[in-house]
N, C-alpha and C positions, 0 to 999 in steps of 0.2 A: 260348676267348673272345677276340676281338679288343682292341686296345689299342688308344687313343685318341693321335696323336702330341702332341709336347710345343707346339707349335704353335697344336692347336685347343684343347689346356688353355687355352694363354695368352691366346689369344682369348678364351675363353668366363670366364676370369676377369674379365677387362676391360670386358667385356661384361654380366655380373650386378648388379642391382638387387634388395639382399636385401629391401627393403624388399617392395616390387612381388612376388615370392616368398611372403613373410607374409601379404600384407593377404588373400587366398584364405581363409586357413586360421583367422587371428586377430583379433580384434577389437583393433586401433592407436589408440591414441590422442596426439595429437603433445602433447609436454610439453617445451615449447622446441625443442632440436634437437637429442632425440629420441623415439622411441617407446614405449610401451607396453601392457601388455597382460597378461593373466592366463597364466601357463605352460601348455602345451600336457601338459608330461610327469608333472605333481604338481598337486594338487589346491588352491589357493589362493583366495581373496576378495580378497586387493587386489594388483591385478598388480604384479609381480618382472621380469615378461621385459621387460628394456629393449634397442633397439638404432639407434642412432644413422644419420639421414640419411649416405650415403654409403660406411659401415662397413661393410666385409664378413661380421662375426661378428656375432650374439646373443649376450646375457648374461643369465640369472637368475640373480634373486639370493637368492632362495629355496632351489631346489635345485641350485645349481650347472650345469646346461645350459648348455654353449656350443658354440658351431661356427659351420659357414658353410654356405650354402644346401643344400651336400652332404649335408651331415651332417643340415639339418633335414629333408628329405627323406623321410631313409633312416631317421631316428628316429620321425616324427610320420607319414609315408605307409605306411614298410616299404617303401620300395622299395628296390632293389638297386641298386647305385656305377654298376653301365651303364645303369640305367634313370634313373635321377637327373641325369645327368651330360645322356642325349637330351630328358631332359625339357624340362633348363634351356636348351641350344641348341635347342630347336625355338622356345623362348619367346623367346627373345633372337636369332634370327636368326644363327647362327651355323653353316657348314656344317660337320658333324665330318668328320676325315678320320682313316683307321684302318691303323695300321702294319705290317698284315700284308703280306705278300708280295704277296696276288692280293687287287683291288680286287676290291670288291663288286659283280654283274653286275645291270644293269636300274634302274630306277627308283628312286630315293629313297627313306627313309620317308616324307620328308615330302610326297611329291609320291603317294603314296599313300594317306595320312592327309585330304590335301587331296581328292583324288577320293572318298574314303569319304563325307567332310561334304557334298561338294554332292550324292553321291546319296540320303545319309538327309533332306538340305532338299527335295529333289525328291519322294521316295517320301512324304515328310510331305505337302506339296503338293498329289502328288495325292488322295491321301485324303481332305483337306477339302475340294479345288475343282474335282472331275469327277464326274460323273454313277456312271462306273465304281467308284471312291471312295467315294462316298457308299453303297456298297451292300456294300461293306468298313465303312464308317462304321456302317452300322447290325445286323451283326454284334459288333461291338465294343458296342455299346451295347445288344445282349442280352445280352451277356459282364458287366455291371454296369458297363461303363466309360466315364465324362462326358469330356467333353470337356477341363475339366483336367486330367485324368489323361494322356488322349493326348498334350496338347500339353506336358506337363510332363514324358514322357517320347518326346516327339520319332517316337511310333508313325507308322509309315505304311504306303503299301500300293503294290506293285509290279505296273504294269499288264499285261493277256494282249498289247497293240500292244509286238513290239521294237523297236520302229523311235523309239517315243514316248521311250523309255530313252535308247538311245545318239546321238540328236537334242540330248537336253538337255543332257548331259556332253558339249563338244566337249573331249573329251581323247582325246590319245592312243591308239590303241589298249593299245598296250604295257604304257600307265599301267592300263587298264580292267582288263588280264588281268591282272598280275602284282596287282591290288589284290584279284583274286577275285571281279570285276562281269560280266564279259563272258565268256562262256568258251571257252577256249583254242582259238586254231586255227579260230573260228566268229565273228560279228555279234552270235548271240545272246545277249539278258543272262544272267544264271547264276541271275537270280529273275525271276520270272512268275508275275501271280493269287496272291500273298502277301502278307500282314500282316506288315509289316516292323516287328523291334525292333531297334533299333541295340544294339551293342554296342562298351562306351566301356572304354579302358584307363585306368591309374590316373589321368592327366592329363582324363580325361574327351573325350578326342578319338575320332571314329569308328573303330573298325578293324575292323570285321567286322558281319555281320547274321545273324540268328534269322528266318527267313521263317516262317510259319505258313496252311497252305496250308487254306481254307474253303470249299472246295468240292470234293468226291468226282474231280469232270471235271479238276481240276488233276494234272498227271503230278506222281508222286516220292510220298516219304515225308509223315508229318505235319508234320514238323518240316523243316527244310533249312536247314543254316548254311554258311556262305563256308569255300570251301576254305581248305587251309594256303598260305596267303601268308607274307612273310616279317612281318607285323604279327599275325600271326592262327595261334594254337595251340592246336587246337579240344581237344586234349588237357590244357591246361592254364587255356584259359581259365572264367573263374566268372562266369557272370549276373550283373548288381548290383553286382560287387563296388565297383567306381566307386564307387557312390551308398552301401555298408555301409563301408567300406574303413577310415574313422577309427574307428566304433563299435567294430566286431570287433575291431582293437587296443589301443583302449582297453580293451574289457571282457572280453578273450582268451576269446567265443564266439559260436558263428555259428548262424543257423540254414540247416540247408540242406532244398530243397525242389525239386519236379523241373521246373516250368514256369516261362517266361519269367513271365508272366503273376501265379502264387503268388509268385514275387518282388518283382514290381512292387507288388504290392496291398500285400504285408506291409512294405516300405517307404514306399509312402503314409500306411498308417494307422500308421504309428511303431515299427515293428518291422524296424528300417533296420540291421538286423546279418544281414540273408537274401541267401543266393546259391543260384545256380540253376545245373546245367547246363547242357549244351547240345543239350538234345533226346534223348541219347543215355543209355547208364547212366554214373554217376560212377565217374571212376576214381581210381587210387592219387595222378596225379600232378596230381590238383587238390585232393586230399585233401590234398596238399603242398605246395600254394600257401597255403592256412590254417593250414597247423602253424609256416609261415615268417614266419606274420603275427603268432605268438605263441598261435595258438586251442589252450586246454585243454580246452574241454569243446564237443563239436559235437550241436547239439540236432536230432534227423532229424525234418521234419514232412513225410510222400509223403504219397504219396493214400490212402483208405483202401479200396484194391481188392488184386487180393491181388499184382498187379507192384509197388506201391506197398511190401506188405510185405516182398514177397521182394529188394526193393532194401534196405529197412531192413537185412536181416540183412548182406548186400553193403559198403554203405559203412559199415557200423559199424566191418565188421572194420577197415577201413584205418587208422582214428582211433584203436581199440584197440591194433594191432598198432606203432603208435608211442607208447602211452602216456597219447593221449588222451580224455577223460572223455567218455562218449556216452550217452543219451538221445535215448530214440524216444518223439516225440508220439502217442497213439493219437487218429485222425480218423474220425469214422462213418465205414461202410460209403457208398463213391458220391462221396463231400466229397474238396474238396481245400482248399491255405489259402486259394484266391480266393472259392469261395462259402462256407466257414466264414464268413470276417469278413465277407461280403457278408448273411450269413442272421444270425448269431451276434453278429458284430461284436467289436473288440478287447480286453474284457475278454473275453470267452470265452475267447476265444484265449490270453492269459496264461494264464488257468486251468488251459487244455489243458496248458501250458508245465510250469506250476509240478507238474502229476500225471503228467508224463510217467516211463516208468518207464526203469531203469537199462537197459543192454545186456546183460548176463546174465541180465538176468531177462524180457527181452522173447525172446531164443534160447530161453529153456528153454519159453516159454507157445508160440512160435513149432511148435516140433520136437514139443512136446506133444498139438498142437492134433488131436483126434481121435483120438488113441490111447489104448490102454489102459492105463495106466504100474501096473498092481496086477501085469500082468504080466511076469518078471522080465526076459526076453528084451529086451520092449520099453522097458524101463526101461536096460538095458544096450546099448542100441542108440545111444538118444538120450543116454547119459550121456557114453560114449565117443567119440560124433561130435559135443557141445561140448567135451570135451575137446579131442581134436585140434586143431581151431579156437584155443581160447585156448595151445596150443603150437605155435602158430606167431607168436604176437604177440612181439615182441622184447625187451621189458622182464621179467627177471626174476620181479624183487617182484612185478608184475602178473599173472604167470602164476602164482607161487605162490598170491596173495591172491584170485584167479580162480580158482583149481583148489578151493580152503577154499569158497568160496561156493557153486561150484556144487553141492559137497556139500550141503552145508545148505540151497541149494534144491531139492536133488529127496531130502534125508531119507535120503542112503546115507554112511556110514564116507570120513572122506576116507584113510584108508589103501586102501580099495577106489579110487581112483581116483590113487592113489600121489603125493598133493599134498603128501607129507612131501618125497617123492624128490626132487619140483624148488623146495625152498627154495632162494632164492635165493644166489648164489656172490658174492665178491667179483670181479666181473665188472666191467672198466673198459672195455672196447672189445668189440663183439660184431659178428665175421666171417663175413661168407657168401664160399663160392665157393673153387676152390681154388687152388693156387700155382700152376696151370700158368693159368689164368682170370688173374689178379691180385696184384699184390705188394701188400700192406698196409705199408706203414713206421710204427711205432710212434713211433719218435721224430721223425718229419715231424709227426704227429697230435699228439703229446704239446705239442711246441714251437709248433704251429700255432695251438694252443687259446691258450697266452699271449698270442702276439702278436695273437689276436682280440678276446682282454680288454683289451689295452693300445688298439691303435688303439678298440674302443669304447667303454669311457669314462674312458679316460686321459683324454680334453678335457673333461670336465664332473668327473672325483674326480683332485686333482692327487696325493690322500694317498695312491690308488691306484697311480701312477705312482713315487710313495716308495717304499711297500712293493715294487714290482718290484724296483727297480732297490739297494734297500736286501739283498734275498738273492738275483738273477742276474745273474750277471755273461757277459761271451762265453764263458769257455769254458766254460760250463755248456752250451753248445749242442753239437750231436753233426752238425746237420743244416747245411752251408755256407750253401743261401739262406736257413733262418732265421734263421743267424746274422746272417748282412751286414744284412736286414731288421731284424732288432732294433737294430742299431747302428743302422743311418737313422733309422730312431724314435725313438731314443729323444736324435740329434743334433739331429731337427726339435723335440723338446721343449725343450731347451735352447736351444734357438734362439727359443722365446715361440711356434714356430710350430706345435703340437699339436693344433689345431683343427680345422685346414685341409689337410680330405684333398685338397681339389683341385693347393693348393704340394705336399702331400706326393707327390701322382700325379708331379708336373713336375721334382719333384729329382731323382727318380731314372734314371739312364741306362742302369743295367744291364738288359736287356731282359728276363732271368729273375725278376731281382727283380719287373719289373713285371706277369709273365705273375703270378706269384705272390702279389703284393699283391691283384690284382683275383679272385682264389681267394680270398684270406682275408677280404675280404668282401663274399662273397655267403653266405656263411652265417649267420646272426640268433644272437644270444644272449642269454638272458633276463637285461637287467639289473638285476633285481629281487634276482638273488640273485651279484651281483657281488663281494660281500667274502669269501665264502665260496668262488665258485667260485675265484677268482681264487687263496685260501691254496690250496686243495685244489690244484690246477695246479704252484703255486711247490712246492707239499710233496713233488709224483710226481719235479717237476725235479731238484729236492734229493738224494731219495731214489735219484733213478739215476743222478746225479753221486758219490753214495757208493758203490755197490755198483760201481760203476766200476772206481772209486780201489780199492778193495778188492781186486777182481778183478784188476787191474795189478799190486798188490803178490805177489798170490798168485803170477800167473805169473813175477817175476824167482826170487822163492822157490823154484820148480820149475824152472827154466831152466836148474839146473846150471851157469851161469855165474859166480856168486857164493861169494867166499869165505865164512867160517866168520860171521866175525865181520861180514859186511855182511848175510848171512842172519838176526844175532838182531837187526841195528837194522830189519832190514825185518819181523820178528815183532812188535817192540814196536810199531814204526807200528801193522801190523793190528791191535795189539791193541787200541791205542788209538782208532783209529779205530774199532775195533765197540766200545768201550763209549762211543760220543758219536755214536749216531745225527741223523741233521738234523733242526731244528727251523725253522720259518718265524719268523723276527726280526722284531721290532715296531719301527721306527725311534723312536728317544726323541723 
């Protein structure tokens, strides 16, 4: 991951209007000279969240939330410290510049970003005011969709003339290719005779498109989306998400469904936590774009044909095999969400929601469907091939309390399906791949997880920041850049400045330390359950600071370099030391 130099921090600090940042998100109300407004992160009736014309930081006073535009960001969008940071300089004009070795080659984002919006104003354009257009226009409006719909999600349509395309965008070639419009090496645009749906990232700016091709005589597939560009990761990108992005966070579930279109609709009609892929089947690493957003439970609504089902089984497993809680909508035979709510309309739809059935129990009617299960073969066929399946999912308990079920749904002995054998282990880290593939450092991991909890809500629980620093001290560290990093943190605490990941980005000069901060967070962690993780952390730290100490006594004891009498004061230590295992200290 590239590093941002200390330069375009300081600019881009200078630069920030936290207010201008909020008013997006919050409903402000100016109260002399300052703001407020109901909290973003807890549930209140008379706003708490105040923040002052010209202030860098927010304050509630409710639950404690504070920080600086980083932080609300990264708390209230889920975005990540390098997506937060381009967000704020694309909004404020500031160009980043990045401290690696080899600049970045070609085009800007933003000068990419900029070419995306004036082709999706164009392809809108034509849609509603050409002849060609209008005959796109009225395909959509057998699709059930009025004209607010189009114009409130910015649909358009890409003409069969190329000449008409790269006329209107006088830009660059360079800009055209590297944005994914024009393609490569050629004049021609990279869409043609499609129904264009923009595709907006978290800031809601263009960065890629969804064509949808409505006519047989069009060359390509049904679907066609903009190549990988440096804005555009068709592997990771989510339909919608833009427009679900707060909901799904807030309510940590999604629904997911397979057309542009099924997204669009079930976000109009208020079911604005749906995302879509992208024409293709879903995979692991968009599945992981939602688990990063906090999503526990992913509600699968596909079509109800039988790709539709056999996708169900597909992306369930992803959600499972991370521990997430999944439900599959059953949709008639022929339906998908767009003409459900169109025919049925949005209570139905709940309805569908609230009966949908668990994931275990949609695999077993799934693998069942037409067979004979009185017969024993085939009852062992299908038991054993959901087996398999939920042992490959990565959470223990899950697989255990997965393996007890399936029993009990197909009526066989869970000793026949050995779900005693994989009770769960006191399993704290679970390893793929081997050591010539990968080094795992336990104590990189172990240490890392703190300083995740500290930088996240050290700035909003200061009592958190006590109990750290109340039972770790440096040498409880094993790992150098953890260490030197906990010291900076916990100096920028002291210094009143705790809030402000962007100061914190700028103090530091060690360039490991910085590769390393911008590592520790990009990974999310559920603050919900911060008191708990955070002892359980300190208690592992504790605990291999003793066994340490222990282990060091042990070896001088064996070393044969000790006389008589320095061997029984080194027994009494150990002995001492194992009967006073570590406890996590409560600061009075």
């Amino acid at each position: 991951m590239a590093l941002f130099t200390k330069d375009t921090l300081e600019s881009l600090r200078e630069r920030i209007d936290l207010i201008s940042v909020l008013e997006p998100h919050l409903d402000l109300k100016r109260s002399g000279a300052s703001y407020k407004a109901c909290c973003p992160f807890h549930e209140e009736k008379s706003p708490s969240f105040i923040v002052k014309r010209g202030d860098s930081h927010y304050h509630c006073f409710g639950c404690g939330a504070h920080g600086d535009a980083i932080a609300f960001l990264m708390n209230h969008l889920k975005l990540s410290f390098e997506d937060s940071v381009e967000q704020l300089a694309e909004r404020f004009g500031v160009h980043l510049q990045k401290s690696e070795t080899e600049e970045p080659q070609g085009p800007s984002k933003k000068l990419l970003k900029e070419a995306n919006e004036e082709a999706c104003a164009f392809f809108h354009a034509y849609l509603l005011q050409t002849e060609e257009g209008h005959q796109a226009l009225d395909y959509l409006y057998r699709r059930g969709l009025d004209l607010d719909f189009i114009r409130a999600f910015r649909i358009g349509y890409a003409p069969r003339e190329s000449k008409l395309f790269t006329k209107a965008l006088a830009k660059q070639r360079a800009i055209l290719e590297e944005a994914g419009l024009v393609q490569r090496g050629e004049s021609r645009p990279f869409f043609q005779q499609r129904v264009m749906f923009p595709i907006l990232d978290a800031a809601g700016s263009v960065i890629g498109f969804s064509g949808r091709k409505i006519s047989e005589d069009t060359y390509g597939p049904k679907y066609k989306n903009t190549a990988e560009t440096p804005l555009f990761k068709k592997s990771k990108i989510l339909f919608g998400l833009h427009q679900s992005r707060k909901r799904i966070a807030k309510e940590k579930r999604a629904i997911i469904c397979e057309g542009q279109i099924d997204a669009l609709r079930l976000i109009q009609e208020g079911f604005n936590f749906a995302v879509a892929g992208q024409g293709t089947a879903f995979g692991q690493e968009q599945a992981q774009e939602l688990i990063k957003l906090g999503v526990n439970h992913a509600i699968l609504a596909l079509d109800g044909d039988d790709a539709g089902r056999d996708a169900a089984v597909k992306i369930g497993h992803f959600f499972q095999k991370e521990g997430v809680d999944v439900s599959v909508t059953i949709l008639p035979n022929g339906s998908d969400p767009d003409t459900f709510l169109r025919t049925e309309g949005p209570p139905a739809f709940s309805k569908l929601i609230d009966e949908s059935k668990d994931y275990l129990s949609y695999l077993v009617d799934y693998y069942s469907q037409g067979q004979d299960l009185s017969r024993p073969a085939v009852k062992t066929d299908i038991v054993q091939m959901i087996s398999r399946r939920i042992l490959d999912w990565n959470h223990p308990l899950m697989v255990h309390e997965s393996l007890r079920k399936l029993a009990r749904l197909t009526q066989v002995p869970e000793s026949t399906i050995e779900a005693e054998k994989y009770r769960p282990a006191d399993v704290i880290v679970k390893r793929v791949g081997t050591l010539s593939q990968t080094h795992v450092d336990p104590d990189r991991i172990l240490e890392t997880d703190l300083l995740r909890w500290l930088l996240a809500v050290g700035q909003n629980r200061p009592d958190m920041v006590e109990l750290i620093c109340y039972n770790i001290k440096r040498e409880h560290f094993q790992t150098p850049v953890c260490r030197d990093l906990f010291v900076h943190i916990i100096e920028q605490f002291e210094k009143g400045k705790s809030c402000d990941l962007l100061e914190l980005s700028i103090s530091i000069d060690n360039t490991e330390e910085q590769f390393f901060l911008s590592e520790v967070l990009q990974k999310r962690i559920n603050r919900e359950r911060a008191r708990s993780g955070i002892e359980e952390t300190i208690k592992r730290i504790l605990e291999r600071h003793w066994l340490t100490k222990r282990e060091e006594i042990k070896s001088k004891i064996h070393s044969g370099t000790c006389t008589e009498e320095e061997i029984l004061e080194l027994a009494k230590q150990f002995d001492e030391l194992k009967s006073h295992p570590p406890k996590v200290s409560i600061p009075a």
